[in-house]
N, C-alpha and C positions, 0 to 999 in steps of 0.2 A: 500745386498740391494744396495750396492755403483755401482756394476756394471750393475744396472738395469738404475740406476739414470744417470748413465754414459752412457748407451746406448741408453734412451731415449734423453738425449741432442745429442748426436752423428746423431740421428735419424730427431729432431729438427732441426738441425744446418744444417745438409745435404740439406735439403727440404724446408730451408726456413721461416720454419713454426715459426708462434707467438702463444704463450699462457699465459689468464691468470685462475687465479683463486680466488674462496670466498668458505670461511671454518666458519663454524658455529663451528662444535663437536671436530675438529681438529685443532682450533685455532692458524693455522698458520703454524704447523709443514708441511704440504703440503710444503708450499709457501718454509718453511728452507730446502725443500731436495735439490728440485729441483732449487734452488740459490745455493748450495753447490758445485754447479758445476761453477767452472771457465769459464768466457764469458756466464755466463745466460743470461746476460743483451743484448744478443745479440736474444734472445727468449722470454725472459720472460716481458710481455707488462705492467700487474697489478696485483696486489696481493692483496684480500680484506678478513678482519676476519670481517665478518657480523654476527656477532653473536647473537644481539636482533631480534624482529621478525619486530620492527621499522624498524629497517638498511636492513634487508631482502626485507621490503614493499620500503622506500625512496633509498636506495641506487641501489634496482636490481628489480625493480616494482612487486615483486612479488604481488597478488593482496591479498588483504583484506581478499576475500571471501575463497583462498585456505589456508591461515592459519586459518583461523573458522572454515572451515568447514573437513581437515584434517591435521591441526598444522604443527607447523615448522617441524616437522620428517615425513616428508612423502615422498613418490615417488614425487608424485603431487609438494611439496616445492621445492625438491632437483632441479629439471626441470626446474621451473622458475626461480630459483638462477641461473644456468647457460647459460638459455635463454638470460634473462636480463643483465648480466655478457657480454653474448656475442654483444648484440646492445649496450651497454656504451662502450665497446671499440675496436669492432667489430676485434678480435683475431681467429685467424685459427680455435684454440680449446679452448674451454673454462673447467673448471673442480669446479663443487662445491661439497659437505662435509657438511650433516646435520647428526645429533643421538644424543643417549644420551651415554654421556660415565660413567653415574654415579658419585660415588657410591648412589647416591640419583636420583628422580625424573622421577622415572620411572613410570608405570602405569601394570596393568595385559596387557590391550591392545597393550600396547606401552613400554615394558620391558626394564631394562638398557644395554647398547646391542645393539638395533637397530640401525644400521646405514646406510645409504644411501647416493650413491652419481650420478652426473650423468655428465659424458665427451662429449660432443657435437662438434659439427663442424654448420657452418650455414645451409648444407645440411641433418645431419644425430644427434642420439641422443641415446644413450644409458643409462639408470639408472640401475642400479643394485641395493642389498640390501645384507648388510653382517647382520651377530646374530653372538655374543658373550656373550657365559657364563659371567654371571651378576656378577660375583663373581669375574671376574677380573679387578685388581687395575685401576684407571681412565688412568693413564700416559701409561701405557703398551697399555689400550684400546685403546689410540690415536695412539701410533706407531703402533700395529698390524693391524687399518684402513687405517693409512697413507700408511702403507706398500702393503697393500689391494687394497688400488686407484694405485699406480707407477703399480703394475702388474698389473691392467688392463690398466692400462693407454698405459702403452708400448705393450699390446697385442693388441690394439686399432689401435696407430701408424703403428705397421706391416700390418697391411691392412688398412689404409689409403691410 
């Protein structure tokens, strides 16, 4: 994973580019890979753990009605986390991080597992959605998501 990390700041660094991000289910681990890299600070604009659905709606305006009407784990949230992400501090690329990592609080609909995230730019937008066996431990769930977003992340970069 170090030289993904490494190739995305390389990539970064090259181009210019600013990036920040907000992590709900991955509570930060995003934000620690990608500072792991010496001279981040030369990319890396803001980093938010918005974790309540409050900090979601006040911090990144996600609205009201899309956590009512399909909760913090959704396509629909993921979007507006990094929409919003992106006009607070209007960054190249933006990257958010909602699911449930367990091992509680899952639903049949909404299984422990679910995860979603979505990398944007002010012109383009991509979400995706990973599932992971419910039965794996919380912390591993978070690095094999975190690890989930850098590869798309840097599959993203290469065609930017």
């Amino acid at each position: 994973m170090t030289t993904t990390i490494e190739e995305i700041a390389k990539i970064l660094l090259n181009k210019g580019l600013t990036v920040s991000t907000t992590e709900s289910c991955t509570g930060g681990l995003l934000s620690s890979k990608l500072t792991d890299i010496s001279g981040s600070s030369a990319f890396i604009r803001l980093n938010l753990v918005t974790y309540s659905n409050e900090a979601k709606h006040k911090m990144l305006g996600v609205r009201n009605e899309t956590l009512e009407n399909f909760g913090a784990v959704s396509e629909e949230c993921s979007f507006e986390m990094a929409r919003g992400l992106q006009k607070l501090t209007d960054s190249d690329i933006c990257i958010s991080t909602t699911g449930i990592a367990g091992p509680t609080g899952g639903t049949e609909e909404k299984p422990v597992g679910l995860m979603f995230s979505t990398i944007c730019t002010k012109e383009k937008a991509l979400t995706f959605q990973v599932n992971f066996h419910p039965e794996i431990p919380r912390i591993e769930m978070k690095e094999l998501f975190t690890q989930a977003v850098l590869e798309k992340f840097y599959d993203f970069l290469q065609k930017y």
